[in-house]
PDB file of N, CA, C and O in Angstrom:
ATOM      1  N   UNK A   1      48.067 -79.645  26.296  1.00  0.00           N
ATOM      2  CA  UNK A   1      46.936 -79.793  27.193  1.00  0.00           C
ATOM      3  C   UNK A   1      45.639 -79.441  26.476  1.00  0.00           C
ATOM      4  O   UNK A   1      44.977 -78.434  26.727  1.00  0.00           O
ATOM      5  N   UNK A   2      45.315 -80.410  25.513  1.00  0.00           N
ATOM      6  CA  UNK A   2      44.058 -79.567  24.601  1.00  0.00           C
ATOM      7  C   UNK A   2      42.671 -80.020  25.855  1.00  0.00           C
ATOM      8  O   UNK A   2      41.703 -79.261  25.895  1.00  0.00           O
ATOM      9  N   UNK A   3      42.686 -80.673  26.352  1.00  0.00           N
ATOM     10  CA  UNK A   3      41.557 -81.440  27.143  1.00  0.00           C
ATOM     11  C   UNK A   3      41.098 -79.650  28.153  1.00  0.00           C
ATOM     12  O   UNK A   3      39.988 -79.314  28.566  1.00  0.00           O
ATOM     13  N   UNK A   4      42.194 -79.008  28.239  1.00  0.00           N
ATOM     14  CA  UNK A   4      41.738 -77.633  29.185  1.00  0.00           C
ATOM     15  C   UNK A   4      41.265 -76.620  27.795  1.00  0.00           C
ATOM     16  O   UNK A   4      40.428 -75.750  28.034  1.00  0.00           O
ATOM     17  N   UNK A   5      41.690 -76.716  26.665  1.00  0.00           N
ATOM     18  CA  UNK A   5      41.067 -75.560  25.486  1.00  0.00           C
ATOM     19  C   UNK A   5      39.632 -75.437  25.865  1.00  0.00           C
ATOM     20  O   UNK A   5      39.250 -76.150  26.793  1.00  0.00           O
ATOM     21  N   UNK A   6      38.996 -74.843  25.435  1.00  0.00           N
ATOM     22  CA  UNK A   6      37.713 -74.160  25.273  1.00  0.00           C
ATOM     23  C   UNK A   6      37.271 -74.322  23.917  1.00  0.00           C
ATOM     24  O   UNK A   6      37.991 -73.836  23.044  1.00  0.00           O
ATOM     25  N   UNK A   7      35.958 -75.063  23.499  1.00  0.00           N
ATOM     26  CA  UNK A   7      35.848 -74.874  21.875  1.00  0.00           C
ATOM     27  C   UNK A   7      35.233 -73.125  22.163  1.00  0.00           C
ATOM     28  O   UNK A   7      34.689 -72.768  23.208  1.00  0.00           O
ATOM     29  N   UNK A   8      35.441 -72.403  21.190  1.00  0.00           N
ATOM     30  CA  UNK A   8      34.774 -71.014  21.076  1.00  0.00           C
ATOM     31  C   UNK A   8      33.742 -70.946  20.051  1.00  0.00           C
ATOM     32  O   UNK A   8      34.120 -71.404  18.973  1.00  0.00           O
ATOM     33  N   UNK A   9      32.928 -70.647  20.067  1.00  0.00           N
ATOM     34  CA  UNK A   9      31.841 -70.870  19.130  1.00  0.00           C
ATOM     35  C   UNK A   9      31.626 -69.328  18.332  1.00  0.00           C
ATOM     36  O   UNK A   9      31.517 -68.240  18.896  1.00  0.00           O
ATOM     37  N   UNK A  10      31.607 -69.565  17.038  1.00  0.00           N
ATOM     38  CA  UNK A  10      31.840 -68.216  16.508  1.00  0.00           C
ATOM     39  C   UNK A  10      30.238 -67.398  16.752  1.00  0.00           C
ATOM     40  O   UNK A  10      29.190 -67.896  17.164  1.00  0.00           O
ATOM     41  N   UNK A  11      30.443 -66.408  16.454  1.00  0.00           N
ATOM     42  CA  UNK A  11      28.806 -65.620  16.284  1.00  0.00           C
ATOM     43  C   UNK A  11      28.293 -65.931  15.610  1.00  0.00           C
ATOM     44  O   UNK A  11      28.924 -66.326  14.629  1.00  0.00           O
ATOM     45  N   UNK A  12      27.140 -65.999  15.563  1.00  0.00           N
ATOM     46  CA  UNK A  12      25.910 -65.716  14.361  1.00  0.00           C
ATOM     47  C   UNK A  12      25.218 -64.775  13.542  1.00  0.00           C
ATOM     48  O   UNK A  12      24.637 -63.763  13.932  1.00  0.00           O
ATOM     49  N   UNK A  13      25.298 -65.075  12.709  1.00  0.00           N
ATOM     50  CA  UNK A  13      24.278 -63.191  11.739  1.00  0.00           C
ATOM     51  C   UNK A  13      23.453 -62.600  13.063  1.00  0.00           C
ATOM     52  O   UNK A  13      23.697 -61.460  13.460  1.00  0.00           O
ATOM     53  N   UNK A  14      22.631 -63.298  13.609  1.00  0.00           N
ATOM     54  CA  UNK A  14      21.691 -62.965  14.713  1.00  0.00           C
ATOM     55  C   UNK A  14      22.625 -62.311  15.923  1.00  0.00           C
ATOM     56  O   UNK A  14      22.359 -61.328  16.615  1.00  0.00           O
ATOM     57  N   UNK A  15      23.727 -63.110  15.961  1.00  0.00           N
ATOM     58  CA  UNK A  15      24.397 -62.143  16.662  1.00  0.00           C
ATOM     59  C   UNK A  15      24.765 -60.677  16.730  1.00  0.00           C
ATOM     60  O   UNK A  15      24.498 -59.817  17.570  1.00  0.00           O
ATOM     61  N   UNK A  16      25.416 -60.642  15.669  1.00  0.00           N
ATOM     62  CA  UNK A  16      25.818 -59.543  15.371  1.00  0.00           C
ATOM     63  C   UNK A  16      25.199 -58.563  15.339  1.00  0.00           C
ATOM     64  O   UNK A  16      25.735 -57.456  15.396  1.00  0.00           O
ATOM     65  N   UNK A  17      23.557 -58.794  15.212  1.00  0.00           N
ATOM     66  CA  UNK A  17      22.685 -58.073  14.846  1.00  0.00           C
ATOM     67  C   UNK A  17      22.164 -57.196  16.655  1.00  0.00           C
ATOM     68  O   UNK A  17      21.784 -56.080  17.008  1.00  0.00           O
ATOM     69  N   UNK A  18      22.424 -58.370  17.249  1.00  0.00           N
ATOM     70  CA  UNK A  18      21.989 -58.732  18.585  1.00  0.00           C
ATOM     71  C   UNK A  18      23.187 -57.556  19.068  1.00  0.00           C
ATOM     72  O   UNK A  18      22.661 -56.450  19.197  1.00  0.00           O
ATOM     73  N   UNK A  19      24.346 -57.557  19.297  1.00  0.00           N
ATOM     74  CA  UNK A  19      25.519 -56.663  19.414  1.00  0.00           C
ATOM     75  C   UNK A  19      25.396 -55.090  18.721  1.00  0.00           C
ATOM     76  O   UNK A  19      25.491 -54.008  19.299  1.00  0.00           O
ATOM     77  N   UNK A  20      25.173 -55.343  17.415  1.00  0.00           N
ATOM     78  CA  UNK A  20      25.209 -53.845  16.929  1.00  0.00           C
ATOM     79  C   UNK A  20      23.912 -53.001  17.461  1.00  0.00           C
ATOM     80  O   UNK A  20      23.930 -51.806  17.756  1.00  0.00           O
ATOM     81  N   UNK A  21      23.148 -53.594  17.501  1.00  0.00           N
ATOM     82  CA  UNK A  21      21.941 -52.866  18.672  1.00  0.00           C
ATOM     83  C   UNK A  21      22.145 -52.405  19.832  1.00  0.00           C
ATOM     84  O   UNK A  21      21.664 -51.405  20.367  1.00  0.00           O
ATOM     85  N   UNK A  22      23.047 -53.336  20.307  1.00  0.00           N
ATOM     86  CA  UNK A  22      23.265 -52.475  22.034  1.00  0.00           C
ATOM     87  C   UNK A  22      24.117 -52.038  22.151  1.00  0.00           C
ATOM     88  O   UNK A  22      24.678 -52.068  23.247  1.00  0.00           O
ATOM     89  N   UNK A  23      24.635 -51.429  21.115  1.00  0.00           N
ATOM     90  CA  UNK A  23      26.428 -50.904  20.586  1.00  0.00           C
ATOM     91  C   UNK A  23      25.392 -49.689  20.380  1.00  0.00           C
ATOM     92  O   UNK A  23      25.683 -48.850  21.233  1.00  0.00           O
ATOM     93  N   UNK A  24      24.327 -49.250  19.623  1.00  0.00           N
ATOM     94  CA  UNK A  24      23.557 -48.365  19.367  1.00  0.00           C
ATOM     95  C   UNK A  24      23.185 -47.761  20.423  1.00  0.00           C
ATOM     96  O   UNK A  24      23.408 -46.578  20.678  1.00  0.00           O
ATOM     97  N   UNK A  25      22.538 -48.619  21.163  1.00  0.00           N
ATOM     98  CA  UNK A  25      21.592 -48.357  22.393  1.00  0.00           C
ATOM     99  C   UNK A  25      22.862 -47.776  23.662  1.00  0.00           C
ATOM    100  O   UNK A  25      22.484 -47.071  24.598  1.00  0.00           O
ATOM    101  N   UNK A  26      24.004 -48.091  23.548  1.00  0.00           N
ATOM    102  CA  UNK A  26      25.049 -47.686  24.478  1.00  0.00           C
ATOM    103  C   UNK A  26      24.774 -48.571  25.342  1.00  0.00           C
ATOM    104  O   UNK A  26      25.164 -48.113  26.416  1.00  0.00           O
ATOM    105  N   UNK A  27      24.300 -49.634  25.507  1.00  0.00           N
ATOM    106  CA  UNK A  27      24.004 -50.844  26.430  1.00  0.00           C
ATOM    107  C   UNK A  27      25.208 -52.001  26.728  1.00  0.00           C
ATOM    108  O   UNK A  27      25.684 -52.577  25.749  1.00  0.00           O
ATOM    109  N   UNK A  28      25.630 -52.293  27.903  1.00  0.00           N
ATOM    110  CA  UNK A  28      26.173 -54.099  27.500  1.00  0.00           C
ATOM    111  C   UNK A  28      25.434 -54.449  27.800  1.00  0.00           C
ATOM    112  O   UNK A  28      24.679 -53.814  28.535  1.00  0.00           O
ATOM    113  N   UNK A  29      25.126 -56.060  27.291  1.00  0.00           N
ATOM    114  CA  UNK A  29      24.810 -57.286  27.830  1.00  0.00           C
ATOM    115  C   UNK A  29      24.090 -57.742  28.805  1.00  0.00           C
ATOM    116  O   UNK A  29      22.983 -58.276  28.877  1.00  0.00           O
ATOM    117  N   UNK A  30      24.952 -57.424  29.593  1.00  0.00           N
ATOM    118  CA  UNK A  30      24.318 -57.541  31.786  1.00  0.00           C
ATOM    119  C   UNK A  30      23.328 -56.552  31.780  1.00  0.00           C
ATOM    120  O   UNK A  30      22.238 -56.881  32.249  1.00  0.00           O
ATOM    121  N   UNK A  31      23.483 -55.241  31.288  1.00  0.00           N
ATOM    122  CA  UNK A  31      22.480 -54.384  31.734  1.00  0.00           C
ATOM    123  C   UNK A  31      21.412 -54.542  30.970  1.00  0.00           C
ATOM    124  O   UNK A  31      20.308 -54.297  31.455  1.00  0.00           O
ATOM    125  N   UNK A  32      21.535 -54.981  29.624  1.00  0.00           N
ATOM    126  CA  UNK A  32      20.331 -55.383  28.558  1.00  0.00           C
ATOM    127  C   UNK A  32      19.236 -56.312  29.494  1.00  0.00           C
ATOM    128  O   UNK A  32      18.126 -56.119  29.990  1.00  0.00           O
ATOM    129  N   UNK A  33      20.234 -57.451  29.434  1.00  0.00           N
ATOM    130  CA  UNK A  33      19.278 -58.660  30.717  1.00  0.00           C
ATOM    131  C   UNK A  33      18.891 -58.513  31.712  1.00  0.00           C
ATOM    132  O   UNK A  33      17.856 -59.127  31.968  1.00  0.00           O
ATOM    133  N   UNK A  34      19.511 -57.612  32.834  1.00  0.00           N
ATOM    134  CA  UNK A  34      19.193 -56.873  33.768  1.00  0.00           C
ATOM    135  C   UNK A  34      17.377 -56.143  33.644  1.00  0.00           C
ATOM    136  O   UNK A  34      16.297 -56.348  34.198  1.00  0.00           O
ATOM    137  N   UNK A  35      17.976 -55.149  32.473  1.00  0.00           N
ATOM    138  CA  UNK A  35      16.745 -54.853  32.090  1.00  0.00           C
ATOM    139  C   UNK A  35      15.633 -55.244  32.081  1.00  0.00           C
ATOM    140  O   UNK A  35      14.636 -54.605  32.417  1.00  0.00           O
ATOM    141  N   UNK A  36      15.708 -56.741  31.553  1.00  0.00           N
ATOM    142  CA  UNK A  36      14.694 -57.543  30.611  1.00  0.00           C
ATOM    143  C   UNK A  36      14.339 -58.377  31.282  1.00  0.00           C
ATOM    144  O   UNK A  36      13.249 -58.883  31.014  1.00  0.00           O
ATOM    145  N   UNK A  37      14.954 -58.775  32.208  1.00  0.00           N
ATOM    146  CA  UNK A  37      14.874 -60.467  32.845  1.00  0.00           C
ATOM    147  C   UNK A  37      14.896 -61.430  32.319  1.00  0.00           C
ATOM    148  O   UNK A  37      14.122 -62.384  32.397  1.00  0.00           O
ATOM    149  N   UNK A  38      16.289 -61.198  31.392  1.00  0.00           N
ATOM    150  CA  UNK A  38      16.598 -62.589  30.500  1.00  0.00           C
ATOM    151  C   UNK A  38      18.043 -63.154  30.886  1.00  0.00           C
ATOM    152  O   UNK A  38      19.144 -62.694  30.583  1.00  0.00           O
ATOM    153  N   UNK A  39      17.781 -64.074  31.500  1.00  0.00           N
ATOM    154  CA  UNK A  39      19.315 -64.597  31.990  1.00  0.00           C
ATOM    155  C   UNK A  39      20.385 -64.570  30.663  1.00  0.00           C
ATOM    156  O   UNK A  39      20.249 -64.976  29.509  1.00  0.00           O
ATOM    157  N   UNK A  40      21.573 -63.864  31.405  1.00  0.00           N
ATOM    158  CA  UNK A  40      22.473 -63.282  30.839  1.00  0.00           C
ATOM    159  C   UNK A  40      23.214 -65.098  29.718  1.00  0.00           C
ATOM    160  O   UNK A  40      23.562 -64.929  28.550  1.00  0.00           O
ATOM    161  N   UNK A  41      23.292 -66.409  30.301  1.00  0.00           N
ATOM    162  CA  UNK A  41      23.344 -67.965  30.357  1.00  0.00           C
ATOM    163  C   UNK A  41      22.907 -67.386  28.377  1.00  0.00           C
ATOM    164  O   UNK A  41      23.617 -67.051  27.429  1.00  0.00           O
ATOM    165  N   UNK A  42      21.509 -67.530  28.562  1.00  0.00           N
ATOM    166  CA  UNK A  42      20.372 -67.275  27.455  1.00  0.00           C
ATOM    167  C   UNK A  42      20.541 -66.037  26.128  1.00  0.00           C
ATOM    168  O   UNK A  42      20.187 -66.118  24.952  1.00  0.00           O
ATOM    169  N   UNK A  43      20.997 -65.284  26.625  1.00  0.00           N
ATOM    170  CA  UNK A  43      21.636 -64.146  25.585  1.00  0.00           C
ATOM    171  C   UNK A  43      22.773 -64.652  25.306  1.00  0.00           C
ATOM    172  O   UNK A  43      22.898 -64.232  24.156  1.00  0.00           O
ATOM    173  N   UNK A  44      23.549 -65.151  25.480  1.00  0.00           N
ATOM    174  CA  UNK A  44      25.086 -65.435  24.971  1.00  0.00           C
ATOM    175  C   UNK A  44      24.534 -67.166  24.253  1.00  0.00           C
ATOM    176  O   UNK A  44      25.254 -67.760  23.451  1.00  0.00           O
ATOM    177  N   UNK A  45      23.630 -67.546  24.574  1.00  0.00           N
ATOM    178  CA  UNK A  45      23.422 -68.547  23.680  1.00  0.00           C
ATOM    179  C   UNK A  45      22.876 -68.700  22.422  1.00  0.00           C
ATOM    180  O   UNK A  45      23.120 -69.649  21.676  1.00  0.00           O
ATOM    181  N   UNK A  46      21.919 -67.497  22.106  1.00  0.00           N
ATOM    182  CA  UNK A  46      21.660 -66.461  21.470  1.00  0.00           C
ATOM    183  C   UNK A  46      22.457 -66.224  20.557  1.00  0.00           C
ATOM    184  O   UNK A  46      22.226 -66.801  19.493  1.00  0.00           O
ATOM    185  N   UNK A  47      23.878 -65.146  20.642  1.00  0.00           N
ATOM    186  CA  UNK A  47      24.361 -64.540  20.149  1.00  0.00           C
ATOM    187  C   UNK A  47      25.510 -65.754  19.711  1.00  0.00           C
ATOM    188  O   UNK A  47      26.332 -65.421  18.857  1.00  0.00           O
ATOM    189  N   UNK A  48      25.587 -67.122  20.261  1.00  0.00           N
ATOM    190  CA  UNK A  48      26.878 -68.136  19.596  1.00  0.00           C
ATOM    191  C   UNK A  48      26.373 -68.820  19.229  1.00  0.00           C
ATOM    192  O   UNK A  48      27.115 -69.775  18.999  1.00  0.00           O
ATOM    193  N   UNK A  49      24.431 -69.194  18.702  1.00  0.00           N
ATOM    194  CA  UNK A  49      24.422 -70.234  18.444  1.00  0.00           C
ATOM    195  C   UNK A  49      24.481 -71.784  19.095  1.00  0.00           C
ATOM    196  O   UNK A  49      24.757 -72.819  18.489  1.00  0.00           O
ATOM    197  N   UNK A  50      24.267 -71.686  19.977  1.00  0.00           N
ATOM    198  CA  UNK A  50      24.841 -72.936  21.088  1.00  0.00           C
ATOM    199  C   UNK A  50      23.607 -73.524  21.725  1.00  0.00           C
ATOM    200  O   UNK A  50      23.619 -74.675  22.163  1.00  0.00           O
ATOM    201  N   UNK A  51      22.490 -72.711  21.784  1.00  0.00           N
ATOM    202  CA  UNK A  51      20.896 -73.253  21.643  1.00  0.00           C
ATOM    203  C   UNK A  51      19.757 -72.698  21.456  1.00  0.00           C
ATOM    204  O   UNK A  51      19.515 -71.493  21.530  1.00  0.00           O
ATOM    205  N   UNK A  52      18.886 -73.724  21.159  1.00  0.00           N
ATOM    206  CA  UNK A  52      17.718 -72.946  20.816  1.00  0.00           C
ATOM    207  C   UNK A  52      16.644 -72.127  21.823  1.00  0.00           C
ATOM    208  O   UNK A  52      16.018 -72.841  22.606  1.00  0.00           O
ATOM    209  N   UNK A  53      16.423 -70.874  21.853  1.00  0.00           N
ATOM    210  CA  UNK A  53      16.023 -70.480  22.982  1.00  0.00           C
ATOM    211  C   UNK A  53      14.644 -69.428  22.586  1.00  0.00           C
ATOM    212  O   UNK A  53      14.645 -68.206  22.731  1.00  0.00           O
ATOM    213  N   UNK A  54      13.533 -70.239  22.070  1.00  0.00           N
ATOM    214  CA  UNK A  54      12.994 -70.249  21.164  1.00  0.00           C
ATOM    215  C   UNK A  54      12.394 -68.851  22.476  1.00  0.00           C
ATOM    216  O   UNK A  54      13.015 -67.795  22.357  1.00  0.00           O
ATOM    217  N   UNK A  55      11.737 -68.865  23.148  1.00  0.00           N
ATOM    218  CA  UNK A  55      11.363 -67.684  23.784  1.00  0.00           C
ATOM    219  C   UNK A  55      11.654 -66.485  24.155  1.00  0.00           C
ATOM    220  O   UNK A  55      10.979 -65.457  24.206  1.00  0.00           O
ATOM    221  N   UNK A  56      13.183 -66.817  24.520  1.00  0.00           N
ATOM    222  CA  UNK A  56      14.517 -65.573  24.969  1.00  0.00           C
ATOM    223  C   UNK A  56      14.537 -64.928  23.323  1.00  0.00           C
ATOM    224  O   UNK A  56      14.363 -63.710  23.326  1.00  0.00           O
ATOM    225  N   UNK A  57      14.659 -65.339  22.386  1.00  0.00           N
ATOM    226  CA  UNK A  57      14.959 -65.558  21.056  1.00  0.00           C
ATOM    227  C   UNK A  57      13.689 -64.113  20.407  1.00  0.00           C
ATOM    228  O   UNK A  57      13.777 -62.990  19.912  1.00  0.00           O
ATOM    229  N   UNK A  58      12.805 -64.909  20.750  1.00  0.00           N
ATOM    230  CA  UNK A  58      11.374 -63.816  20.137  1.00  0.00           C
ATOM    231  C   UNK A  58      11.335 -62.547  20.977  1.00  0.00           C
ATOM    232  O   UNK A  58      10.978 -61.443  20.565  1.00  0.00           O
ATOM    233  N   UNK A  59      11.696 -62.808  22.054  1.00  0.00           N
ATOM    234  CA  UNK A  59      11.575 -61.168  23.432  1.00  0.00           C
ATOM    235  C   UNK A  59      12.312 -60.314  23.189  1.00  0.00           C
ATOM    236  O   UNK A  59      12.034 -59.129  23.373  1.00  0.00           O
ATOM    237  N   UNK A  60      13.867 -60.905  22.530  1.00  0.00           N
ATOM    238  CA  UNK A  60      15.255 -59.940  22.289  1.00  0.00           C
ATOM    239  C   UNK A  60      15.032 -59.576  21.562  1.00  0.00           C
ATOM    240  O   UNK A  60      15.092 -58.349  21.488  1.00  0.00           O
ATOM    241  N   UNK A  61      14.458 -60.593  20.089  1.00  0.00           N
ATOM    242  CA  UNK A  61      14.406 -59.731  18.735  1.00  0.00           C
ATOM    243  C   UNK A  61      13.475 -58.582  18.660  1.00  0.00           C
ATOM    244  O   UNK A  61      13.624 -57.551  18.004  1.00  0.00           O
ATOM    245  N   UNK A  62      12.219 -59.011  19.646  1.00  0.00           N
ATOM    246  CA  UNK A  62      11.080 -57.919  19.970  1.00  0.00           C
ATOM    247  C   UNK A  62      11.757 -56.464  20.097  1.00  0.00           C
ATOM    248  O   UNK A  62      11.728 -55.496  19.338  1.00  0.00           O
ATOM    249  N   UNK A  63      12.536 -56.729  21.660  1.00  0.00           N
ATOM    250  CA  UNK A  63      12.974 -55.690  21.793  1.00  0.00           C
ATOM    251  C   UNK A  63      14.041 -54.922  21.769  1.00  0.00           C
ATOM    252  O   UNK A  63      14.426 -53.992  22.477  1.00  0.00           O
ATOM    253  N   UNK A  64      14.504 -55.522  20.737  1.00  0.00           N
ATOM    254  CA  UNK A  64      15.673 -54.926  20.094  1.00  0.00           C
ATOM    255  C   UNK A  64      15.222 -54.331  18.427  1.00  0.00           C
ATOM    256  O   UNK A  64      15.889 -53.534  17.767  1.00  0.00           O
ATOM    257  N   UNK A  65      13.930 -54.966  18.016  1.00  0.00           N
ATOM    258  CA  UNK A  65      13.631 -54.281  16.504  1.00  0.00           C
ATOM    259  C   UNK A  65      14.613 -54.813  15.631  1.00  0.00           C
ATOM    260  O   UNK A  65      15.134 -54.028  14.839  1.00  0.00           O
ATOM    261  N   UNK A  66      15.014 -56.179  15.629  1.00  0.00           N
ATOM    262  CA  UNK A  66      15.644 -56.517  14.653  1.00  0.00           C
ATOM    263  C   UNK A  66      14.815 -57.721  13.795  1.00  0.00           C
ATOM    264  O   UNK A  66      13.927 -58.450  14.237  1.00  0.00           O
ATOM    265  N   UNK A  67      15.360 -57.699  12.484  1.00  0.00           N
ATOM    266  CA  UNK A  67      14.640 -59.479  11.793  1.00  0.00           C
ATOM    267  C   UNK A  67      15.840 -60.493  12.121  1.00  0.00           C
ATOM    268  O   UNK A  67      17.057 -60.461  12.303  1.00  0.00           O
ATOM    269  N   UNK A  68      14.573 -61.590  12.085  1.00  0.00           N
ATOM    270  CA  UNK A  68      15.743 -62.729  12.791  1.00  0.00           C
ATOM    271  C   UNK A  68      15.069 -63.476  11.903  1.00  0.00           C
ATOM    272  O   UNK A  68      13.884 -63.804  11.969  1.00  0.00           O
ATOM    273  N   UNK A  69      16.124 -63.829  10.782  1.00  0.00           N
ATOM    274  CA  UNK A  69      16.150 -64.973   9.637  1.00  0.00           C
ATOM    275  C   UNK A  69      16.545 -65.710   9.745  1.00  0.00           C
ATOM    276  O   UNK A  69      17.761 -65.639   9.924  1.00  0.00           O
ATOM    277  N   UNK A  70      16.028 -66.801   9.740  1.00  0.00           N
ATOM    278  CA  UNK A  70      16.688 -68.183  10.211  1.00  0.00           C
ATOM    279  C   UNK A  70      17.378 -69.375   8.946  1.00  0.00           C
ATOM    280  O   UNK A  70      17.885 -70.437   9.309  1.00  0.00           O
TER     281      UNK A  70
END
């Protein structure tokens, strides 16, 4: 039944970077966006690579204090 698989999209450097920060911060995810008012959709697209989210993109890296090399 491959038609039900899921492609999984691996992380990105940006990801990871994106993760080990709120691994720091003692944060997940939901509560990061929660925080921020960045739909949670938008952070996970973010962190797989899956689109460009050129605004969500500059706010996270803002406020997370990371470089985002592209």
């Amino acid at each position: 039944m491959k038609f039900l698989e899921k492609k999984k999209h691996p992380i990105t450097p940006l990801g990871w970077k994106i993760k080990e920060k709120l691994i720091e911060k003692q944060m997940d995810q939901k509560t990061f966006c929660d925080m921020n008012k960045i739909p949670a959709s938008r952070l996970s697209n973010l962190i797989h690579g899956t689109r460009k989210t050129k605004r969500y993109r500059k706010q996270v890296v803002a406020l997370l204090g990371i470089t985002d090399e592209k």
